[in-house]
C-alpha positions, 0 to 999 in steps of 0.5 A: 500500500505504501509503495502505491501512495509513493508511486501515486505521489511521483506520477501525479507529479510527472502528471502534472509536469507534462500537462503544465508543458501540453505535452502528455502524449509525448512523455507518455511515448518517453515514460513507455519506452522507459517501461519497454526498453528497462522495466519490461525486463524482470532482470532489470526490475531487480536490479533496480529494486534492489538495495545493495545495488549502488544508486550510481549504478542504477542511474548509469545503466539508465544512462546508457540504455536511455540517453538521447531516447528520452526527453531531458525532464525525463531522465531527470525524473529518473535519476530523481527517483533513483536518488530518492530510492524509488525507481523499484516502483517505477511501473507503478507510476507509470500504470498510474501516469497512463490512468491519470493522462487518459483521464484527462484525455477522456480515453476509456481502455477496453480490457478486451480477451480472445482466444486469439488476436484480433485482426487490426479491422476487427480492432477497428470495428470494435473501437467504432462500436464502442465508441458509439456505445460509450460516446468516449475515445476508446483504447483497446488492451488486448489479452490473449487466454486460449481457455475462452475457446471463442468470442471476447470478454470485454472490461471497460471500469467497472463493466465486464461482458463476458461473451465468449464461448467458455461462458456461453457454455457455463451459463448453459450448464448453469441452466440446465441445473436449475 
């Protein structure tokens, strides 16, 4: 819980930083490549949640992997997190950064599970569709789980939609017990 009111803390700060600068999507690009390129990598999350690692390690390896690929205010940001001892918790932050910039954007994610990826038209297809439902920008974050055996369920907030085979099938067999 406190790693979460940390966290909460440094993104509202990096948050708000970039709204102050009109440049949301550009430090969102910056903050995800951060992700993609160090914090995607279980080896290097431990590297960097660990306490006897030197701090000016960390922010070396941060330097070599990341200079000139992300802006200057970034990388500031991240050698204010190592300095303060709060780099481990740097997914965190940017899960809530994402949450708080597409809040303010008016963007809505659709957790969307298949059993198999979706083509880009049928993506398409579904943003348009959820688009008219919603009357909101949509985001989709696809998930892949074989078990679902066909169809999709969909989360969108609170919302889950459960439309798929494995599903369809369970609430069969519920029926026919009753």
């Amino acid at each position: 819980m406190l790693n979460i009111q940390l966290a909460s803390k440094y993104a509202t700060a990096i948050f708000e930083i970039a709204k102050e600068e009109k440049n949301l999507d550009g430090y969102d690009k910056d903050l995800g490549k951060v992700r993609a390129d160090v914090f995607s990598i279980p080896e290097a999350v431990k590297f960097f949640q660990n306490p006897l690692v030197p701090q000016q390690a960390k922010k070396d390896l941060l330097k070599r992997a990341l200079d000139k690929e992300v802006s200057p205010t970034v990388m500031n940001f991240l050698m204010l997190l190592v300095d303060k001892k709060r780099i481990g918790v740097f997914n965190e932050i940017y899960d809530i950064f994402a949450s708080l910039k597409n809040k303010e954007q008016g963007i809505l994610i659709a957790d969307v599970t298949t059993a198999f990826p979706l083509t880009k038209k049928q993506q398409d297809a579904l943003i348009k569709k959820l688009m008219s439902l919603t009357g909101r920008k949509i985001k989709i974050r696809p998930h892949k789980d074989a078990s679902i055996l066909g169809g999709l369920i969909l989360k969108i907030g609170d919302k889950l939609i459960d439309g798929s085979a494995a599903g369809r099938l369970r609430a069969l067999q519920t029926a026919m017990r009753n």
